[in-house]
Structure formats: structure tokens, C-alpha cells
N, C-alpha and C positions, 0 to 999 in steps of 0.2 A: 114148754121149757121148765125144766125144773133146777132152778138157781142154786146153787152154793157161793158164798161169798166168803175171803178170808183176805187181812188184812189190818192194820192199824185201828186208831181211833177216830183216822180220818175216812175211814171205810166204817164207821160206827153209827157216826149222829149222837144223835141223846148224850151231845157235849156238855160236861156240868165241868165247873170250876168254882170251886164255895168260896176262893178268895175275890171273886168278878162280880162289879156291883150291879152284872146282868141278869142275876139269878132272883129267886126267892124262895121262900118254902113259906107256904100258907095249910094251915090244918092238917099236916105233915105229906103237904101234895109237893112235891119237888119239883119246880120247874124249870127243866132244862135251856140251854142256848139254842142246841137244835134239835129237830124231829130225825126218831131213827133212819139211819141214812136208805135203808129197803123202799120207802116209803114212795121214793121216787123212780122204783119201777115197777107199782104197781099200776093195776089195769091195762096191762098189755099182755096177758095171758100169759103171766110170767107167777111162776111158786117159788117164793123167796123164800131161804134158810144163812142166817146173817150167819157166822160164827166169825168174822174178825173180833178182837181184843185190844180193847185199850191199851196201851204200856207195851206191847208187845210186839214179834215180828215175826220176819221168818224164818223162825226156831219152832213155829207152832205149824207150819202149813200141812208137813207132810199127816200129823195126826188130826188135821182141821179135814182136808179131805176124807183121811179113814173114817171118819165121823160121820161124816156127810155122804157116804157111798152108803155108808151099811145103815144109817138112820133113815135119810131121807131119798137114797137111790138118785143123786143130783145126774143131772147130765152137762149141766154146763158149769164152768166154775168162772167167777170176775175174780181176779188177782190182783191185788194190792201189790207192787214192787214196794218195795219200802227195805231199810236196812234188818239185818239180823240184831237181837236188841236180848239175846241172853247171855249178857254180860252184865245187863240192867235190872236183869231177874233174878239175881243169884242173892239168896237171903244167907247170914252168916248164923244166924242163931240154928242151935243144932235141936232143937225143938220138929221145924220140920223134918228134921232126916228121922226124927224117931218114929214117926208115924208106917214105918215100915214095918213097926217091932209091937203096933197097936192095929191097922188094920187089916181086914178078913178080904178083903176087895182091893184087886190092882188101878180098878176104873177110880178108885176109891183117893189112891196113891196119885193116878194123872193129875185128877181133877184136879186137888192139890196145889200142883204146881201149875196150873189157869192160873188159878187166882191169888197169886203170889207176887203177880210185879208190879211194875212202877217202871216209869219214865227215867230222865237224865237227870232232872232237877228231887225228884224225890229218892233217887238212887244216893246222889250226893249228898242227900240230908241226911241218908241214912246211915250212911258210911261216917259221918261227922258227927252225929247227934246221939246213935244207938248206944248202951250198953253191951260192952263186949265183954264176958267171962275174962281175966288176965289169962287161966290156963289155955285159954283157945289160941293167943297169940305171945304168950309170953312176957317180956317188958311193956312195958310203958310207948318205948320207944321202936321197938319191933314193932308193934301197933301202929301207930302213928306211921311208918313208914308204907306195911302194907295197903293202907288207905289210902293213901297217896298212890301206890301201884292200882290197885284196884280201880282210881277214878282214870287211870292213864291207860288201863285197857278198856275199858266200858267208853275212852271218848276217840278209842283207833277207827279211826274212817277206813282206813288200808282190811283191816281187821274184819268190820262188821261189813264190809261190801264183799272179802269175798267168802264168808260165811252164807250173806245173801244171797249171792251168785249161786253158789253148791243144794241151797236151799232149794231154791226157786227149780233149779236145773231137775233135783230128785222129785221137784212137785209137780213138774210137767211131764216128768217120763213117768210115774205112779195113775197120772192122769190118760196119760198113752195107755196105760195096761189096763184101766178102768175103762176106757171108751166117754171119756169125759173132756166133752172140748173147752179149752180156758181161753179166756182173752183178759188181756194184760192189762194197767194203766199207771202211773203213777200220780200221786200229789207233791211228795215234795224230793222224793230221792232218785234223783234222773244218774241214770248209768250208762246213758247211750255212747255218751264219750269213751268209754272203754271198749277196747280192740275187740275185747269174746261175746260182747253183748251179743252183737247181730245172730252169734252160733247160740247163745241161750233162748233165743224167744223164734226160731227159726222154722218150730213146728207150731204156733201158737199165730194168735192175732193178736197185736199192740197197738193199740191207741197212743199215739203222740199227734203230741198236740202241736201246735203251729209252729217251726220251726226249731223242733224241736227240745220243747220250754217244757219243763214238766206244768202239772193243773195249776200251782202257786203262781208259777212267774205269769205263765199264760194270764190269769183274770187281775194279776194285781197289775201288770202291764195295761190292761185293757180297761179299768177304772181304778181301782186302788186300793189299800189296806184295808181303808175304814170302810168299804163297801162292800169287799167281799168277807171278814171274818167275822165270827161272832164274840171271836173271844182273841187272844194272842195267835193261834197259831189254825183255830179252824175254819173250816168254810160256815157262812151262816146258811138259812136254808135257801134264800135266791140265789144263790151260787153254786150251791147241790143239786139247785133243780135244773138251773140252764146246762151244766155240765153233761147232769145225763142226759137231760134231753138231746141236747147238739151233737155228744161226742160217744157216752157210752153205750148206752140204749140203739141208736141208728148201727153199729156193729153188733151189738145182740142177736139183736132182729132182722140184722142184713140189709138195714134201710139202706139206699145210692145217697 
């Protein structure tokens, strides 16, 4: 089997937080909260190729595949459900758009915009703390207003689910035309409650967890905050590991 993965940060691992008194950096070794999240399927004759993104969603899937078809010739993809989050990636300073007008390379252009976002919380700081050109926005108070607009669509739930929804959909049917089979899971953004779900994931294998729960509710149900995260919002590694083991991994591999 040859793995492709795309997803969140919670489809990551190698969780770092330099505000978290869990960390350190000793001789400029960084050490992270957790081990990259791959780690936990290896030895099972499985060729892992990670490409989920920090800060990110499913506004990157469908070029994560293309990546992963013609790079590494994947056969199976694991899919992070998770929300559409490029409303959180949108940088205002017109610095990046110019690089259209300096590079020689379109891969050059992508890349770019990888490594360009940021989550909800630093979205917001950035909207509040940046310098903004007055010509870009005009007054004082036009400013101040857009910002305010800006933080009101970057936190529409109606918005970024059915972004996701459309996402997810073009990345299974892309997957159909590649001969690439996907199986599904989520951590924190459960959709099943909505009417179309069952028609989006209807060619696909889904892992849902027990009753429903997306991965969060499931283990924090099952002991608790302080023992399954490592940090605010991730899993630490005993929680990465039993996950795959019990739930993702046995549909991998087809275990009963």
C-alpha cells in the first residue's frame, strides 16, 4: 500500500506550541508535543507520504492528491474531514500577489500559498495587529470595518462546511478517476448530521466512531481532556496510537 495523507494539523503530529510550557528547545533541537502523526502506521507494510497542513483544510485537498498521484503514485488516500479554512489563509498585504510579477515557476507560485496560513486565532491577530497600507483600504474607519467583516466570514460554520462539503466531494471523484481508494475520518469536524453527508462519502469507507462522536468527543468521553491532549486542542501520542490501532489502521488493512 502506498499511503497518501491529507488533512489538518491534527492529521500532522510534530504539534509544537512555543506559548505551551510543554515544549523546549535545547541546542536548537525543538521538541515537539507529538511524534509525526505517520509514525503510527508504520510496520505494517504501509509507504507513507504525509502531505496534511497545519492551519489548513480542505481548500488544499484536491492539489494534495495531484501531488501525491504524480510524486509518489499513492494508491490509497486517509482523508482528514475537517472544515474549509481559506478564509483563514487569505493574507492582505499585496507583497504576496506580486510574486507573480518576480517568479519564473508556477510550482514556485503554489508553493507560496502552502505556506502562507494560520489558524482562527492567529488569523485574528492578524487582522487586529497588522499594518495595513491606508491606500489598500481607505479611511481609518473603512478599515476597521472590513476587519470586522473579514473575522465574520472566516468564523461562518454554514460557510466553511459547505466549502468543505464541495471540497471533499471534487476529492473523491478526482480519486475515482485516479484509481485511488480513500477512507475517511474525522477529529473534530463531524458532518454526519447533515442530510447530503451519507451522498458525499457513499463511494468511499468512513470511519465513525461510536455512536457517532467524531475522534475528540469519542476519547475525551472515554477518559478525558488531560489524558488525551497534549496541548489545547491535540491528541498526544497515546491517543494517536490507540486511535490508529482500533479504528484506522484495522479499515486500512481490512482487519474484521
Amino acid at each position: 500500500m502506498i499511503l497518501g495523507i491529507v488533512g489538518s494539523s491534527y492529521s500532522t503530529g510534530r504539534t509544537y506550541n512555543p506559548n505551551s510550557p510543554y515544549h523546549w528547545t535545547r541546542e536548537g533541537d525543538t521538541h515537539h508535543l507529538a511524534q509525526p502523526f505517520e509514525k503510527w502506521f508504520e510496520g505494517n507494510g504501509i509507504d507513507i507520504f504525509n502531505s496534511a497542513m497545519p492551519g489548513k483544510g480542505t481548500e488544499h485537498y484536491v492539489n494534495n492528491v495531484i501531488y501525491l498521484k504524480k510524486t509518489h503514485d499513492i494508491d490509497t488516500l486517509l482523508l482528514e474531514v475537517v472544515n474549509n479554512r481559506s478564509e483563514l489563509n487569505v493574507k492582505v498585504r499585496t507583497n504576496k500577489y506580486n510574486k507573480i510579477y518576480e517568479a519564473t515557476e508556477i510550482n514556485d507560485v503554489v508553493q507560496s500559498v502552502y505556506h502562507s496560513g494560520a489558524g482562527m486565532y492567529q488569523h485574528e491577530a492578524h487582522l487586529n495587529t497588522s499594518f495595513l497600507e491606508p491606500l489598500q483600504f481607505g479611511t481609518e474607519k473603512e478599515q476597521k470595518c472590513w476587519k470586522q467583516y473579514q473575522l465574520s466570514i472566516a468564523a461562518s460554520i454554514p460557510m466553511n462546511e459547505f466549502w468543505s462539503l464541495v471540497d471533499i466531494k471534487q476529492t473523491i471523484d478526482l480519486c475515482k478517476m485516479l484509481g485511488i481508494r480513500v477512507v475517511a475520518w474525522n477529529n473534530r469536524w463531524n458532518m454526519q448530521h447533515l442530510p447530503v453527508w451519507d451522498s458525499v462519502i457513499k463511494d468511499i469507507e468512513y470511519i465513525s466512531f461510536p455512536n457517532k462522536q467524531d475522534a475528540y468527543n469519542y476519547y475525551k468521553n472515554k477518559y478525558s481532556d488531560a489524558k488525551i491532549l497534549c496541548d489545547v486542542c491535540h491528541f498526544n501520542d497515546a491517543t494517536n496510537k490507540e486511535m490508529v490501532d482500533d479504528f484506522i489502521l484495522p479499515v486500512l488493512l481490512n482487519r474484521e
